[in-house]
Structures are given as C-alpha cells and as structure tokens.
N, C-alpha and C positions, 0 to 999 in steps of 0.2 A: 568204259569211256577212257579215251588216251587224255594221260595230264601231258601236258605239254611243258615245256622249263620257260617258260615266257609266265603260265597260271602258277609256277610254283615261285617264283620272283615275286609275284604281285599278290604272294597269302602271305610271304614271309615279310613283304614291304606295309601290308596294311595293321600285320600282327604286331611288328614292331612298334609303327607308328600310335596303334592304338594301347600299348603298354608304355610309351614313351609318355603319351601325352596324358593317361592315367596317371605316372609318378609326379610329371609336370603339379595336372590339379593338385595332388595330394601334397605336395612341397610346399606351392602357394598357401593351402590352410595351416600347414606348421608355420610356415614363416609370417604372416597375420594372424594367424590363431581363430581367423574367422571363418565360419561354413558357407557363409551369403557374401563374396565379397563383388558380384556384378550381380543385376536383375535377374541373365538367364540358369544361374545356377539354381534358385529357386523362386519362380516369380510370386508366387501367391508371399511366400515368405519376405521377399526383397518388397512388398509392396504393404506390407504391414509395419515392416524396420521404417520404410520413410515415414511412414504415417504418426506412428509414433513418435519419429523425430522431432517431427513438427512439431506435435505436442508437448514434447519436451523443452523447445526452442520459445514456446508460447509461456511455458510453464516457470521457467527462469524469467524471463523480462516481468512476469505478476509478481515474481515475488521481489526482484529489483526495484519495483514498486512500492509494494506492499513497507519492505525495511524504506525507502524515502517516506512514505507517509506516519509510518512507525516511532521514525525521529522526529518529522515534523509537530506530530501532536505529542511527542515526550517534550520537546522542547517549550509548546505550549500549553502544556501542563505545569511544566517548572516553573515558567514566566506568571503565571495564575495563581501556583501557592505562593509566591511571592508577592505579588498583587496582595492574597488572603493578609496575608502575615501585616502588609500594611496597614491593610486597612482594621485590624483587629489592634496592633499599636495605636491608631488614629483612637480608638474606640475605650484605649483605655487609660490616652491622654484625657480623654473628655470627659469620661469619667470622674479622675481627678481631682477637674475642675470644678467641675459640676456638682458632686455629692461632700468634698472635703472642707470644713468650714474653715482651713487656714489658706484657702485661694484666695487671690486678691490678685488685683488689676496687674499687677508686676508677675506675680507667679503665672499671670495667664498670657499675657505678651512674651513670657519666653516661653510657655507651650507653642504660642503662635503659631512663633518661628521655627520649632520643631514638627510642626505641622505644615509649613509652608514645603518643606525638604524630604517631609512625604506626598507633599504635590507634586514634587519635582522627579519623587522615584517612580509615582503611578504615571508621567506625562514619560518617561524612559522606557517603563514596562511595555505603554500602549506603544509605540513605535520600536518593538524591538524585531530586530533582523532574522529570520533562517537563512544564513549563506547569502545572498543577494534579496532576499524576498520578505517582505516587512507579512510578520506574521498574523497582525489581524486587519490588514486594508483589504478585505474581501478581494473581490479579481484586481484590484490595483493593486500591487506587489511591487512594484516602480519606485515607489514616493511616500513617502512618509502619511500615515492616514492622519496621526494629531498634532494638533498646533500646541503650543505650548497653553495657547486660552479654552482648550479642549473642540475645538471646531474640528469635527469628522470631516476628511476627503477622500475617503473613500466608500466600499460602498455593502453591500450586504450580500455582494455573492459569496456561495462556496464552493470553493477550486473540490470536481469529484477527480478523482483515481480510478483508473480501469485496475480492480484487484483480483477478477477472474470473469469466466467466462459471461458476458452479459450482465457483471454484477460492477456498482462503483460505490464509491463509499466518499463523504469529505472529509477531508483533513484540514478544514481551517475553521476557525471561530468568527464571523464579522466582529469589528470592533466597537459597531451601532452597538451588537445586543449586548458586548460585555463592560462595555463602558460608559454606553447612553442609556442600557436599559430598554432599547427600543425592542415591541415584540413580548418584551416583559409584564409582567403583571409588578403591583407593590409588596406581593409577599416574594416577587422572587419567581414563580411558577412560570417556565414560560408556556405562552399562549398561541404560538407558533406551532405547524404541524411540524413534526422535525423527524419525521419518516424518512430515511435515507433513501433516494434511488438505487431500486436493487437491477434494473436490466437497462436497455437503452428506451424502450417506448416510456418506461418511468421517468428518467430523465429527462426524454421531450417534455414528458407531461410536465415537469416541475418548471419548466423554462418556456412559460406561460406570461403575458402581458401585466406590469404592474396593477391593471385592474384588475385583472381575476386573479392576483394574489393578494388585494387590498377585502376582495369576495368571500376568499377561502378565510382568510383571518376571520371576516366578521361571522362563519358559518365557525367556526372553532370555536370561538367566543360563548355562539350563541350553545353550542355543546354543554362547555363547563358551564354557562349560566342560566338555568331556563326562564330567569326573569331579567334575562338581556331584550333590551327592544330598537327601535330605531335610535338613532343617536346621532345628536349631530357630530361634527367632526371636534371640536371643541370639549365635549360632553366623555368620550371616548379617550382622552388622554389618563385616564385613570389607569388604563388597561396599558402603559406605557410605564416599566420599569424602572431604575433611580440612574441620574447622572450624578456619575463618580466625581466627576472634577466639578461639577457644584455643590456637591456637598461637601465637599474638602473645604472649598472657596468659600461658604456661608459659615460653617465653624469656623475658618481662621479670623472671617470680619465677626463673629461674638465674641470667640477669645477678643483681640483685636479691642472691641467694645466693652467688654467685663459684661459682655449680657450672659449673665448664669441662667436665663428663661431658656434664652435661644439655644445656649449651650445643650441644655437637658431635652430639647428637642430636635437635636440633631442624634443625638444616640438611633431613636427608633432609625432615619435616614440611612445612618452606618450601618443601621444590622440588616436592612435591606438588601446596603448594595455587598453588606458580606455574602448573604441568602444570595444574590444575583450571582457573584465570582462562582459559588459552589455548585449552582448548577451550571453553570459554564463548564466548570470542572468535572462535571459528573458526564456531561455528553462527551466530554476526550474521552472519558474512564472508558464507558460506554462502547466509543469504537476503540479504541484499544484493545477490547477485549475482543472485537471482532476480527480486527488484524489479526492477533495472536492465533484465534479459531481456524481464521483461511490461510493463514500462512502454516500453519499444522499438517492441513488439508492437501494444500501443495507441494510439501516436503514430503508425504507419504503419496502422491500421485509420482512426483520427479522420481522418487525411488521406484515404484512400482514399474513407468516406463522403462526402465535403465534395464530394471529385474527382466521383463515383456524382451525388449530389445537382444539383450544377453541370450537369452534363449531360440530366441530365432535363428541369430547369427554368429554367434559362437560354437568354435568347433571343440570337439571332445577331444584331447589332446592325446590320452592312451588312445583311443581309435585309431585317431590316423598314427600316431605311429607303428597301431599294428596293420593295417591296411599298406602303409607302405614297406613295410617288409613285407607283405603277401604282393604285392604287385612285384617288386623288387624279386624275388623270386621267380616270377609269373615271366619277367623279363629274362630273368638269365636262363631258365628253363628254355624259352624262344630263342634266344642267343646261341645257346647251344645246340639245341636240336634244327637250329636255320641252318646252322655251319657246313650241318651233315648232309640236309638238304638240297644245298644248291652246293658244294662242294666241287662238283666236277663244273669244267667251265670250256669252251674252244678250242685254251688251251691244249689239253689232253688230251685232244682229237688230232692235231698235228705233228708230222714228222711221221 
C-alpha cells in the first residue's frame, strides 16, 4: 500500500493531538487534585459525588437545627431549675412559719413580702425570651404568654424541628402544663400522651381537632385508671395539675393573715407544683438526650459522606505524577520521531 505524505501529516497531527490532550487531562487533576472533575470523566462516579452532596447539604442544615433546638431547650432547662429553686425557697419560708413556735404575725408579714418577690421571679421566669421568642407561649412566640395575675395567652402548641430524615422532635414546653398544671395530674404525673412525632404522617396525626385530643386524653386517663368512668366535666378537674401563681398567691394571703392552718396546707400545694417543674424538667432532659443521639448520628453520616465523596473524586497524586511523566515522554518520543517523518517538505524538491 503507498503511504502518501498527506496520511503521514494526519497520524503525526492526530498522534500529537491525542498526547497533547492526554498531558492536558492529567495537568487538570494535578492542579484540582480531583479525578471526577466534569460528569463525562466518570459518569456513574460523577453521579454518586452529586448524590451524596445532597446528602451532605441536607445533612448540615439537621444539624443547624438540631444545635438551635439544643440551646433552646438548655435554656429552658435553666429557666426551670430556676423556677425549682424557687419554689423549694417558697417551701422553706412556709415551713418556717408553719412548724417554728417563735412565728408570729410580724415574722409572717415579712415572709410575705419575701414571698411576694418570689411571685415576681416565677411571673419573669414564665415570660422569659430565647432571642426573640418567649419560651413557653407554645406557638405564640410573639407576646408575652403571662400577665403579671398569671392569665395564660398563649397556647399549648409545640413548635416540632425537622432533626432528620422524616423524624421531628419539640423543643418547647407550653406554659399551660408548667405553670397551670394543665394535662397534669396532683401528684405531678403527666396525663398527657407525650409521644414525640417521629415521621410526617405522625405529625398530621398529632395535629388533630381539639376534640379528638380532648378524646385521646380521656382514653389515657382511662389507661392509668381502670376505675375511671364518665365524668362530667367539672368532676374531671382533679386530673388537672397545680397553678403556680395561686398557690404562691394563697400562701402570701395566710402569711398576710397569720393563718398557720392555711399556711401548713399549702406545703403539700408546693411539693406538687415542685413534683410538676421536675417533670417538666425530665421531658427537656429527655429530648436532650435524643438531640445528643441524632446529632452523633449525623456527625458520623457528614463524615462518612465527605470519606464516600473523597474517594470517588479524588485523584492519587503519585499517579498522575507518574502517568504524566509517561505521557510526557510518550509526547517527546512523538515529537522526535514526527521530525524525522515528515522532515522533507516541497521545499527540497525545488531548484
């Protein structure tokens, strides 16, 4: 077969081109350090890196969550043994009063008054702020939930957190059940299902017509009590745990009055609504401990992706520097033996 100098131009032009555009690629991954850096370098590869990204993308925002909800309920934890603390001082002014036989009418009017100033720290506690958002007016966050005469306005929702996939969790307390007691029993137990929504169909379900959560209560009820039966509505307030700000308010009017009766019966009232703060406090504890779980969860998923990602995409650094010294080679080899090649030209045919 005759080669022709047109076929030997156009092996020495594709030879080059394709040793040219080899050291190209191989420059590109030294200088990114990455093996996948468009789809068609390796698409099954390039199509796992996005997928994962997502994931990763998803995986930070739950946990930008997770640490918001983390502080919100540390902060409502603090606001609560604080609450505790108060109310275990109220407990042991009345004391006191109550059991010391040198109280008298004077010693008990200025407990009163140190009684009234713990009204005034539990009416601060209930209205205390997260950043903008009053932390126990259930979904009203806006406005302050209590009046100084303890009148709730707000309401008994709880704000959930998306903290992973299909799963939320609440981070607030209403201030009904820590301050009115409402939902509560007298010893303190609440009576309330208090099953966190773990997916989204959960959550529809929880976010159900105040009668069929007026339903599920009295089916709770009838749970812990087998000799629950109908009840009017009247009859059923037993099963309603203690307001904080009237029993503050009924101790200061017996101090107030030198009633040592009423006084000694306001004790039991106090150890209830301590019994009520503590399990307030035990359901933060509670999900706290479940943040910490899923945000563990997610710190070792974030890694794992990064680890997934890294390998896909990332190039071997000794390789390609040896690969392009083999092409680099591969290239001047071409370079020199092309020379020889086409060497003779028109030129040399004339004259």
């Amino acid at each position: 077969m005759r080669i022709a100098d047109k076929m030997n131009f156009e092996q020495v032009k594709n030879n080059l081109s394709k040793n040219r555009s080899e050291m190209a690629h191989l420059q590109n991954q030294a200088a990114t350090q990455k093996r996948v850096t468009k789809p068609s370098d390796d698409p099954i590869a390039a199509t796992r890196v996005l997928g994962s990204r997502v994931e990763l993308s998803g995986t930070k925002q739950y946990l930008k969550n997770l640490d918001f909800a983390r502080n919100f309920l540390e902060y409502t934890d603090q606001s609560l043994n604080e609450l505790t603390e108060h109310l275990v001082l109220a407990k042991e002014l009345a004391l006191s009063q109550a059991n010391d036989a040198s109280a008298n009418r004077l010693s008990r009017g200025v407990v009163a008054t140190e009684m009234e100033q713990i009204y005034n720290q539990i009416v601060q506690i209930s209205n205390r702020q997260y950043g903008d958002r009053y932390v126990f007016g259930g979904f009203k966050t806006t406005k302050a939930p209590f009046s100084f005469g303890g009148n709730y306005k707000g309401d008994s929702g709880e704000i959930m957190v998306h903290i992973d996939k299909g799963s939320f969790l609440a981070v607030n307390i209403p201030g009904s059940k820590v301050f009115l007691g409402r939902g509560l029993s007298k010893d303190g137990v609440d009576q309330l299902n208090e099953t966190q929504a773990r997916t989204i169909e959960e959550l529809q379900e929880r976010s159900r017509s105040d009668s069929e959560g007026e339903a599920q209560l009295e089916r709770s009820i009838k749970l812990r009590n087998p000799a629950f039966s109908e009840q009017s509505a009247s009859s059923r307030q037993k099963y309603s745990g203690v307001n904080l700000f009237d029993t503050i308010e009924h101790l200061i009017t017996a101090l107030r009055e030198n009633d040592k009766q009423s006084i000694q019966g306001s004790l039991e009232e106090i150890d209830s609504a301590i019994s009520q703060v503590v399990v307030a406090r035990s359901q933060v504890g509670s999900r706290v401990i479940t943040l910490n779980s899923t945000m563990e969860t997610l710190q070792k998923s974030k890694i794992d992706s990064r680890n997934f990602i890294s390998q896909m995409e990332d190039a071997d650094f000794f390789n390609i520097v040896s690969d392009i010294n083999k092409v680099e080679s591969t290239l001047n080899a071409t370079l020199s033996t092309s020379g020889r090649l086409v060497e003779k030209s028109l030129m040399d045919f004339l004259g």
